[in-house]
C-alpha positions in Angstrom: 7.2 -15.4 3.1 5.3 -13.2 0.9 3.8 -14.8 -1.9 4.5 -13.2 -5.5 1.1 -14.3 -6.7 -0.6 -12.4 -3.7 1.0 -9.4 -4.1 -0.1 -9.9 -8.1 -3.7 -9.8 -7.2 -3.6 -6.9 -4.9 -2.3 -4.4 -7.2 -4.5 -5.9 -9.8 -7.5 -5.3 -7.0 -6.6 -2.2 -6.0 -5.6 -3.2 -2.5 -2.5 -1.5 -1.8 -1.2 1.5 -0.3 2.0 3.4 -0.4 3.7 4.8 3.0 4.5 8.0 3.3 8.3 6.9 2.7 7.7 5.0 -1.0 4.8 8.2 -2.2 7.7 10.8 -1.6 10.5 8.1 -3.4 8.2 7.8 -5.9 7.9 11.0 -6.5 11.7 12.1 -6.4 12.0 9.3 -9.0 9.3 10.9 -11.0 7.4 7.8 -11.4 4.2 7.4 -11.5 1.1 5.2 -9.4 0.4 4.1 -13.1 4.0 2.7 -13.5 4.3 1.5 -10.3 1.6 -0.8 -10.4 2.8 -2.0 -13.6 5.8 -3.4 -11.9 3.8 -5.0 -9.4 1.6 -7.1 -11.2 4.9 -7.9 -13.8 7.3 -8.0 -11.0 9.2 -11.5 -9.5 10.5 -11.2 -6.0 14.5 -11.0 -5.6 15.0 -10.6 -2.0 12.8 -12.2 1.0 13.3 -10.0 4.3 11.8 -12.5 7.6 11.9 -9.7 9.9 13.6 -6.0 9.3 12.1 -4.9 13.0 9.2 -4.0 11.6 7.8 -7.7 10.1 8.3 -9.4 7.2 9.0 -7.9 4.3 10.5 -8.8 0.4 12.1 -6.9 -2.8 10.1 -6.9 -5.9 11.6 -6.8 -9.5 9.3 -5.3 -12.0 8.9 -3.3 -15.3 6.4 -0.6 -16.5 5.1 -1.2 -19.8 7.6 0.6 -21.3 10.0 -1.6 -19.9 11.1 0.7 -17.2 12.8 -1.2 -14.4 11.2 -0.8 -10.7 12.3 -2.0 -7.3 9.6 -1.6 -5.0 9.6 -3.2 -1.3 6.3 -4.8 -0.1 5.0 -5.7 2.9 1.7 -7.3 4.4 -1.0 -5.4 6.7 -4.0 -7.4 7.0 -5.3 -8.9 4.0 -3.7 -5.4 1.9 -0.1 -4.7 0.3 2.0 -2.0 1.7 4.6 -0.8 -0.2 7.3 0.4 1.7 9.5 1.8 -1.0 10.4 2.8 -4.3 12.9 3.4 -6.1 15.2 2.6 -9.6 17.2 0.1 -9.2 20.4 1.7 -10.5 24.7 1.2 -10.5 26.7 1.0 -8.2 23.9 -0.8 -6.1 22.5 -2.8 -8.8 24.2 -4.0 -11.3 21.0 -4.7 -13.4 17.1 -4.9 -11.9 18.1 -8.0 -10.7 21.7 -8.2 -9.6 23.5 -6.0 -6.6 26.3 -4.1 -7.9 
């Protein structure tokens, strides 16, 4: 399990890093590395993955300051946070940030 508290304190570090897959979400969503990390260091976990093929993983909740909801799915590479994807969490999938539609 990944711990919220960790992922907390390595966006607030700076140790993170986006694949390819989550930079090009990102940008399709128009949001931006300020806003994403934002939601990472406000975000709760929702979803806890044990093993998706490619290790553990877990969804993540958060909000820019704006209050801009942000799903973003985290993983762990060593002692850094990898974030997988990106994306606004929006209907029919979600029902709200925190709910599946």
């Amino acid at each position: 399990m990944i711990p919220e508290a960790w992922i907390k304190s390595c966006a607030a570090s700076n140790r993170y890093r986006y694949s390819r897959h989550a930079d090009r979400e990102r940008q399709n969503d128009g949001l931006t590395l300020a806003e994403i990390e934002q939601a990472l260091v406000s975000g709760r976990i929702i979803e806890q993955y044990p093993d998706t093929g490619r290790g553990e993983s877990c969804l993540l909740a958060g909000f820019t300051d704006a209050g801009k909801p942000i799903h973003a799915v985290c993983a762990a590479m060593d002692d850094w946070l990898v974030i997988v994807t990106v994306y606004l969490p929006t209907p029919p999938k979600f029902k709200n940030p925190y709910e599946r539609g």
